[in-house]
N, C-alpha and C positions, 0 to 999 in steps of 0.2 A: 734720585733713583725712582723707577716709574712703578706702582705698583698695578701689580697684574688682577684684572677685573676677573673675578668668579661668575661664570652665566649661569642660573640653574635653569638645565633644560627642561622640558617636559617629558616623561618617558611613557609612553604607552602603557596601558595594563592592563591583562584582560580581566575582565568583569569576572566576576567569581559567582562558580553557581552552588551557593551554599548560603545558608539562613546562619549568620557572623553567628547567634548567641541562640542556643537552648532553651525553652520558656520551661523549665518542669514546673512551678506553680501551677499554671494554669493549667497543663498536663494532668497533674496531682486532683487538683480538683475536679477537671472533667472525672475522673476515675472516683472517686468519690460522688459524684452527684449520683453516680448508677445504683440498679437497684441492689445488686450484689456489693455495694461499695470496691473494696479495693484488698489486695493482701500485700502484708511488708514482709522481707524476708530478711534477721536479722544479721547484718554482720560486722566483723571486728576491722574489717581493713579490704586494699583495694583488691586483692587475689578474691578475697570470697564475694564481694560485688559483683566482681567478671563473670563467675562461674556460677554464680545464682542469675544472673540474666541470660546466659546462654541455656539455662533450665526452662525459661522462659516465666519466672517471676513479671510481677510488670510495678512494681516498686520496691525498694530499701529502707531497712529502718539500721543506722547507722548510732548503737547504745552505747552508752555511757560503760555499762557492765562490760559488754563484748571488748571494749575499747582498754578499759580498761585491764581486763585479762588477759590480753595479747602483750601486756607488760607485764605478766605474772603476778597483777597485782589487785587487790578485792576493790568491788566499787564504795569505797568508803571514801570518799574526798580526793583521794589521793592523787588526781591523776589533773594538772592544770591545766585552764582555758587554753592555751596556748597548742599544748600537747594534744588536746584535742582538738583542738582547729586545725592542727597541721596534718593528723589521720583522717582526718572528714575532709580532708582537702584530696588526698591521697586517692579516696573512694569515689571522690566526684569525677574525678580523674579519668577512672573504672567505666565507668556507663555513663550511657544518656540517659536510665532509668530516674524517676524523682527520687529525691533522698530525701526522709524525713532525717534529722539531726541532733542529737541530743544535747542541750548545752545545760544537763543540770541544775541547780539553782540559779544559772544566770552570771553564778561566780565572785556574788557580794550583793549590795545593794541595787539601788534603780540603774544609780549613774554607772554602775561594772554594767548590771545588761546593756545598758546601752552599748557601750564598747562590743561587748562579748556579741549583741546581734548582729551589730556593723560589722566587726569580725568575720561572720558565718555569713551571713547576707551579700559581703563581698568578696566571698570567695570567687575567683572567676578562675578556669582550670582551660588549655588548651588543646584540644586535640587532634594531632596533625592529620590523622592518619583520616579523617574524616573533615576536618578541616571546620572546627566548630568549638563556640566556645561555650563550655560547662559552668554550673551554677547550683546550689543545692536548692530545693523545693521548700524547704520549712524547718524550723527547729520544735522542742520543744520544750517545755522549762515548768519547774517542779514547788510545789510551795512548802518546802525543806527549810531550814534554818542552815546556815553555812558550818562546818563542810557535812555536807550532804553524805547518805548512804544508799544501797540497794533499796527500794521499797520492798524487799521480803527479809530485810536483815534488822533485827528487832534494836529500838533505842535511836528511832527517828522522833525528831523536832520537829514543828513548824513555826512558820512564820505568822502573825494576824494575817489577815486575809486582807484587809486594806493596805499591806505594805504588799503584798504579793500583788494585786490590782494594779499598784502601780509601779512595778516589776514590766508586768505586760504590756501597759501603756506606752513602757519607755521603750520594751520589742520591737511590738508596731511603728514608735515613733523610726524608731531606724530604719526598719522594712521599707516601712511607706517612703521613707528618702531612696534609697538604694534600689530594692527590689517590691514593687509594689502586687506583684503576684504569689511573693510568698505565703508561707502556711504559719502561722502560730498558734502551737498546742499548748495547753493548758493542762496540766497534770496536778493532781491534789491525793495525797498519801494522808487525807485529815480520815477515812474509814480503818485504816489497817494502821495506824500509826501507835494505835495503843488499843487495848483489849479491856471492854468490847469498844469496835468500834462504833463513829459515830455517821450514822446514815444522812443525820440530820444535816450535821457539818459539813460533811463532803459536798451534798446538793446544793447549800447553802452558797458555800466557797465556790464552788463551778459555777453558778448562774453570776457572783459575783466577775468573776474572771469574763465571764460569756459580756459582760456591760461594758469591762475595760477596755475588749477585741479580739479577744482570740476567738480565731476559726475552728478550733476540734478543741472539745472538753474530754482529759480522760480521767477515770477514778483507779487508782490500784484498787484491786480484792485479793481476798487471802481463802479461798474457797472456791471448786468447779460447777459449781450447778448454777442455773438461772435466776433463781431468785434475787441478788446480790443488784447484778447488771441491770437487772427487770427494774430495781424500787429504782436506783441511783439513773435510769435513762425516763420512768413517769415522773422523778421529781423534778430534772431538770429542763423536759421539753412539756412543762406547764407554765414555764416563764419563757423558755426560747423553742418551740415545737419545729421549729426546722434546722437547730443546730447539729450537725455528724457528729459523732461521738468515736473516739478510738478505745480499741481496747487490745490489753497486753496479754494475751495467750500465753501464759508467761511458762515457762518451764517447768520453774519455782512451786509450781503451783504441783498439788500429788494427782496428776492427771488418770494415771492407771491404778489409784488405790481406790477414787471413785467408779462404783459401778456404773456401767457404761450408759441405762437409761436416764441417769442422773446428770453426764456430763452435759453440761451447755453447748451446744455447735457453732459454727459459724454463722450456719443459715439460722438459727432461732438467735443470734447478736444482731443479726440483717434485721431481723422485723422489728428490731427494740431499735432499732436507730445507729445502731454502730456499726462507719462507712469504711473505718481504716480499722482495720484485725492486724495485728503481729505477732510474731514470737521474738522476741528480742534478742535472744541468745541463740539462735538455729543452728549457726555457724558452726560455734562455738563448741557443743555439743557435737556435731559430725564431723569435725575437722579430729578434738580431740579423741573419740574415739578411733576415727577412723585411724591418725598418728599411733596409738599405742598398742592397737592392733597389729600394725606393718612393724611397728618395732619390735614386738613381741616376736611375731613370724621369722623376724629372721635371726634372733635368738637360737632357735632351734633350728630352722632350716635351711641359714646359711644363704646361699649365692639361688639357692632355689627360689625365694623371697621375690626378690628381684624382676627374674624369671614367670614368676604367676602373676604379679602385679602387670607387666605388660601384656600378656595375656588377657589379664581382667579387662584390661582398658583396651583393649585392640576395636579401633571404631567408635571407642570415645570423645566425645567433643573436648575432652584435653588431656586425649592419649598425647598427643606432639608437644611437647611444651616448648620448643621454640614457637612454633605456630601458635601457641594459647597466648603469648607475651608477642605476636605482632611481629618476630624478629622480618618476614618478608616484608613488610610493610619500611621497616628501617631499612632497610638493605634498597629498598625504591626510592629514599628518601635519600641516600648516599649516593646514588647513581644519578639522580637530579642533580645535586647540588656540589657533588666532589668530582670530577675531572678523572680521578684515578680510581672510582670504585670499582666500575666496570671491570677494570681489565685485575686488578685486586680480586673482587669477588670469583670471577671466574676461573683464575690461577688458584686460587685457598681450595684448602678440604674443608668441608662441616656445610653446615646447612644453608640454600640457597636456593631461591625460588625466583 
């Protein structure tokens, strides 16, 4: 019996005029070198991503808390590495904005960060409709004792500071293999971990961490005014004078009970050295009100609700929510590729562009 020879032919392809893969590292840090650094806007998942870039945000900070409380659940450990990589995968999804990433304490020892950066590091996310592939910008990682808490929710731990050192190291080691544009933050809860805290520690631990390689050192504070940010950014750019520092705008923090000459700004964090500002929970905070509110409304006012709401939004960048979720973009993408959408799409009722 003769078997029959397979040719593989060669098939023509057109060149693609698209950059395959996303650099947001290097993005991230151009945006940081500036003198305004940089602002992150925080959220829980890949809808509030979308619509904070079409605000025109020009970064993500992608937290632990937000992430967790889209599960209805406190950021107390609760939520695993896994679970979170798979929502920060979600969100890369979302935009080409850079995401910073939160991975917590890293999720155990050296050898979990390792896993858990390779993890984040290798997320790669596709998107058709632009024809590029997604990647997050940085993680950041906390020097907690396992399982970890909120840094504003009292009966946190830490770790010695030489086991966290080499926490980082073993970050980097992944980064540097995988993505060598990434970002690694550096977070130390050694000031607000217990009352009083200690200024000393914090500085101490960050210039440590700054030796091991992380690119952004940040400190939690438990207070709005300058002073705090001030000591903890001259102690530590007396050892590294040009390291960026982030700092967590934090919600947590009693912003409207401090008198308004007292609160610290953005622009007075900019002169002390801090490139990357966020609020961590942004989202979070205006999704939930703005939810309990509509829910409320229509309590009382019934099918009117409804009614005002489109209203409100008439001109809004995500009045259409098929258009907010892309549907014309799938619909062109069925029409390439299926034989029968065309004449499908054009016989259906509903939306169709």
């Amino acid at each position: 019996m003769h078997q029959r020879a397979f040719v593989l032919c060669h098939v023509k392809r057109e060149e693609p005029m698209y950059s395959k893969y996303d650099d947001p590292g290097k993005k991230f840090r151009e945006l940081v070198a500036r003198k305004e650094g940089v602002f992150g806007f925080g959220v829980a998942n890949a809808i509030d991503a979308l619509v904070a870039s079409l605000a025109g945000v020009e970064a993500i900070y992608a937290g632990g808390w937000s992430i967790a409380g889209s599960k209805g659940r406190p950021d107390m450990g609760q939520v695993t590495m896994t679970e979170q990589r798979d929502q920060v995968r979600e969100i890369v999804r979302s935009t080409r904005l850079p995401i910073i990433a939160d991975i917590d304490d890293g999720y155990g020892d050296a050898k979990n960060v390792l896993r858990t950066a390779a993890e984040f590091f290798g997320t790669l996310e596709y998107d058709f409709a632009t024809r590029t592939v997604r990647r997050l910008a940085g993680v950041h990682i906390e020097d907690q004792v396992l399982p970890k808490r909120c840094g504003h929710i009292a009966g946190k731990k830490l770790i010695p500071p030489a086991k966290m050192a080499g926490k980082i190291r073993a970050a980097c080691r992944a980064r540097d293999d995988i993505y060598r544009n990434g970002i690694i933050v550096a977070r130390t809860d050694a000031f607000n971990s217990k009352v009083p805290g200690s200024m000393a520690d914090a500085v101490n631990r960050s210039v440590r961490y700054a030796d091991a390689g992380a690119d952004l050192l940040w400190c939690e504070f438990n207070q709005c005014d300058r002073a705090l940010p001030e000591a903890f950014a001259k102690g530590v750019k007396r050892r590294h004078p040009n390291i960026p520092l982030a700092f967590n705008y934090s919600p947590s923090l009693p912003w409207i009970k401090t008198p308004p000459h007292e609160r610290v700004r953005f622009a007075d964090l900019n002169e002390m050295g801090y490139k990357f500002i966020f609020v961590t929970i942004a989202a979070f905070h205006a999704s939930t009100k703005a939810v309990h509110d509509y829910a409320k409304r229509f309590c009382t006012a019934k099918e009117e609700a409804l009614w005002e709401m489109q209203g409100a939004k008439h001109g809004h960048p995500t009045a259409d929510h098929q258009a907010l979720m892309r549907v014309n973009k799938w619909q062109e993408f069925e029409r390439e590729f299926d034989s029968d959408a065309a004449a499908d799409q054009a016989r259906g009722e509903g939306f169709k562009k």
